[in-house]
C-alpha positions in Angstrom: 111.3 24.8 36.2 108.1 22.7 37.0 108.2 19.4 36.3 105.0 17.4 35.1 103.8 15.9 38.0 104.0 18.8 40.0 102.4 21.1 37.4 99.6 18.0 37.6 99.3 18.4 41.3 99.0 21.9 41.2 96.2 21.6 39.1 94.6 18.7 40.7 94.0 21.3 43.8 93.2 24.2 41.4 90.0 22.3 40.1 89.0 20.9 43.4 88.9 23.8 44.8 86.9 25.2 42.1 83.2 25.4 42.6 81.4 24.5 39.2 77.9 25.8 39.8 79.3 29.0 40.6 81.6 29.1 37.6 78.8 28.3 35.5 76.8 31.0 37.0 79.6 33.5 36.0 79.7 32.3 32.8 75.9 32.9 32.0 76.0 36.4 33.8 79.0 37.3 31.5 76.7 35.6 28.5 74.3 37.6 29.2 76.4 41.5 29.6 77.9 40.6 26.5 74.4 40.3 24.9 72.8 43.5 26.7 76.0 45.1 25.6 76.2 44.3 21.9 72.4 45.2 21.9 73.3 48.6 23.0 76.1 48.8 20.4 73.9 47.4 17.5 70.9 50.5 19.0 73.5 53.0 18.7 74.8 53.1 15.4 71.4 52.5 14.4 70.7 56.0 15.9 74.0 57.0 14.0 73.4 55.7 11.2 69.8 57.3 10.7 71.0 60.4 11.9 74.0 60.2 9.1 71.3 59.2 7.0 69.0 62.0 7.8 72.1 64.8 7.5 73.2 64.0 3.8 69.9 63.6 2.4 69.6 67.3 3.8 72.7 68.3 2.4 72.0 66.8 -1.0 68.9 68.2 -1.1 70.3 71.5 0.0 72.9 71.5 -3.0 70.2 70.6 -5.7 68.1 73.6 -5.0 71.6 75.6 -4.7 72.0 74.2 -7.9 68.7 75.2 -9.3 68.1 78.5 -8.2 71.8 79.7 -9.7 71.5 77.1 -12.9 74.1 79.5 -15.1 77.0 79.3 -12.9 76.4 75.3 -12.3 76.5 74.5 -15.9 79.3 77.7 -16.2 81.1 75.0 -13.1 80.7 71.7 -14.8 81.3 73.1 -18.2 85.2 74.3 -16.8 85.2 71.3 -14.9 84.9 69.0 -17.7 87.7 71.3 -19.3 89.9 70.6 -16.8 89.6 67.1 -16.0 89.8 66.5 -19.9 92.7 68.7 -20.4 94.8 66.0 -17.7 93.4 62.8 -19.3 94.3 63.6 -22.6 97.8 65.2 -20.9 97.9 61.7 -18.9 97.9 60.0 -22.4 100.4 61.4 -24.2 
């Protein structure tokens, strides 16, 4: 086990030998990676994001004219769907 003042000692020497300038010029150069870096992150799901964006608008607009150009069988859909979902409410209720 170490005991306290040779655990003080020990660290006496360890921050002596420690050059502060340089430290502090790590410190900044890891400051500033970490901000180049969570730049980067914040640009790329901004890119992702859009491009998610971008997809489902697509798709959504894809469905609606889907929807309008066979309008019998969507209201035939949500006509039976209502059915359905009804049918297990008012069975949910009882």
């Amino acid at each position: 086990m170490l005991s306290w003042p040779r655990a003080e000692r020990k660290v006496s020497r360890l921050v002596s030998s420690v050059d502060l300038e340089d430290l502090h010029n790590q410190i900044d150069s890891l400051r500033s990676y970490v901000n180049e870096l969570a730049g980067s992150a914040g640009k790329s799901a901004s890119r992702g994001y859009g491009r998610a964006r971008d997809y489902a608008n697509e798709a959504a607009h894809e469905a609606e004219d889907l929807m309008k150009d066979n309008l019998a069988a969507s209201l035939v859909l949500a006509l039976g769907l209502g059915l359905v979902v009804g049918y297990f409410i008012r069975r949910g209720t009882e």
